[in-house]
Structure formats: C-alpha cells, structure tokens
N, C-alpha and C positions, 0 to 999 in steps of 0.2 A: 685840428687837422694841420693847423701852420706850425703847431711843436714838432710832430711827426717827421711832416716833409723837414722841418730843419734838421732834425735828429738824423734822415736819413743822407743829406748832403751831406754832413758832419762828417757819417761814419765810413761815406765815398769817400771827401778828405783826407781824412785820417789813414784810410789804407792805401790813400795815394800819395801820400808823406811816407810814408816807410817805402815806399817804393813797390807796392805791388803794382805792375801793368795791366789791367783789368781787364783791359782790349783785347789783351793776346790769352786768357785763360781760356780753353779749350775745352771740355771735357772727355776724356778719352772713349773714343766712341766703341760700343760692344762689337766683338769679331762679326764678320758675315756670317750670313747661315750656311751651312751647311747639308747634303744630302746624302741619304744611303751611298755607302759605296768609294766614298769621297778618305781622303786621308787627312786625319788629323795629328796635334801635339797635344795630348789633353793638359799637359803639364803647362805648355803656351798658352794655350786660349784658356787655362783657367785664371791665367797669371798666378800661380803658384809661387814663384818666387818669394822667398823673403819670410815663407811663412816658418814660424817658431814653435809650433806644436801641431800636430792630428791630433782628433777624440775620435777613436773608433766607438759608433753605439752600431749595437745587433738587435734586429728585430726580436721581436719578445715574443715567442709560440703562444704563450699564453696569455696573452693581452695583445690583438689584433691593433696593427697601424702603432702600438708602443716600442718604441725603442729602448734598452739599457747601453746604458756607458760601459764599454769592456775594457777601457787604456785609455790611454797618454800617448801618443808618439811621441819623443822628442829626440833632440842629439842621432846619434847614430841609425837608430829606428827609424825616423823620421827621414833620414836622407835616404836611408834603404827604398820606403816607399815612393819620396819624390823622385830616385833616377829612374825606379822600375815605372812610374808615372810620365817620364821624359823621353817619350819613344813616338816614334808614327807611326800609328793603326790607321785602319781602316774600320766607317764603319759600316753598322747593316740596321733594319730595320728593328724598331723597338719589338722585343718581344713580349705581348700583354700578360702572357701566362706563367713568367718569371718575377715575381716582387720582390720590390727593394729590400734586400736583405741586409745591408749594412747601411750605416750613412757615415761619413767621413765628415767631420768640422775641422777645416784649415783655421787657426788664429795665426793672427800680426802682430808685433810688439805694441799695436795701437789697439790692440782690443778687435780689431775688423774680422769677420769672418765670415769663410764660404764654404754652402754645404755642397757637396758629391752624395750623389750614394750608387749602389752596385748590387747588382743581380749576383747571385753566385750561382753558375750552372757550368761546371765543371774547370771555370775561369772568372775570375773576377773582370765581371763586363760593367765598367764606367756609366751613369746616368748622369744629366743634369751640368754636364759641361758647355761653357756659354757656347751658343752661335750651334749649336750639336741638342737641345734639349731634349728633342721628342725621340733619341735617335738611342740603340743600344754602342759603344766603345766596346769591346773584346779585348783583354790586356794581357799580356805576354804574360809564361809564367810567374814571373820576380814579382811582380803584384801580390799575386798569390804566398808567396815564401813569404813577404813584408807581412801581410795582412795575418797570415796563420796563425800567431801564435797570440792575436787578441780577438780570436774567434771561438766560441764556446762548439764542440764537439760536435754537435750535429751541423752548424754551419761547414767547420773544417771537411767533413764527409763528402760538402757538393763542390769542392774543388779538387782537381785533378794534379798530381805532383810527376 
C-alpha cells in the first residue's frame, strides 16, 4: 500500500514538473439539454470540428439492427457534409416509427470517435446529437446531396431532392 501511495505522489510530481496545472483542468462539460421546438447547431453541439473522415454505414434490410459500411468521407466529401451539418434547425419530437437508417462515424487524427445516425424520411433528420438525444433534427436539403451518393438505392428513394 505505502509503494502505491508513493508511486501515486511520484506521478502528481512528475506531471507537476513539466508543468501541467492540475487545479485548473476542467473537463468540458456536455451542452445543456435541449427541447422540442428549440434551435439547434448540430455541427456545435456535436463539436465536429477537426474531424478527418465520416463512415457512412446503411442499415442492412436483411439483417435487422446491422449496419454495412457504404464510404469514407473525406477531403471535399467530407466538408460537403460538415457545412450542410453547420446550420440551425429546429427541432421536433422523436419520431418512433422512423429507424435509424444510417449512422455516421466522425473520426479525429487521435483515433476518437462520435457516432450520429438519421431517420431518412424524405430528409435526413439527425439523431443522437449531444444535449438533443431523444429528439428528431430535420436537416436542410445539402445533407441530403452530401449523403446520396453513399446511399444504396432504396435508402436514396426516402430522400427528397
């Protein structure tokens, strides 16, 4: 027990010699919630920023609750989706009778990653954005353009152009 507690003084030390401030590390706290009706940045409160690729996966008709991989975002693609993502909707009650039809994986140069996914019912409507979870996002149509062409044919059908 007395190596432990010394082991753990040590490693205080230690990260108080290079100069980290311990006192002042914060950790950034999640958006507030939010309610139907209310306007959001899904692109803000997801902190999107900085991310280096999307993987669009599309639910799989024939294997219930599975996903397949359809793409990569990256570069140009990828910006496409994140400005049609940097906009302020409004939103509205989740709808139960619409399932996640796609899921979005954002990656960081650090490996970190956050998932989205989206209803498609005639627009790509946003699920799972922080402080918003339980809620449906409606998304302009440039969602839709970004997302179309990593959508297998019967997805593309339930979006509106």
């Amino acid at each position: 027990m007395k190596t432990r507690n010394l082991l753990l003084v040590l490693g205080f030390l230690s990260l108080a010699a290079l100069g980290c401030n311990l006192t002042q590390y914060r950790p950034t706290p999640p958006p507030p919630t939010v309610g139907a009706g209310e306007w959001v940045n899904p692109y803000l409160r997801a902190a999107l920023a900085n991310a280096t690729a999307a993987q669009v996966q599309a639910l799989d008709p024939n294997a219930p609750g599975a996903y397949t991989p359809m793409g990569t975002l990256t570069g140009a693609a990828l910006e496409k989706l994140m400005t049609a993502l940097n906009v302020s909707v409004q939103t509205q009650a989740r709808d139960p009778n619409c399932p996640d039809h796609l899921r979005m994986i954002f990656i960081w140069p650090d490996a970190s990653q956050r998932m989205l996914s989206a209803c498609l019912d005639g627009a790509v409507i946003l699920r799972g954005v922080p402080g918003a979870e339980n809620l449906d996002i409606p998304m302009y149509g440039a969602a839709s353009d970004a997302l179309a062409p990593y959508l297998p044919a019967a997805l593309q059908e339930r979006l509106s152009f």
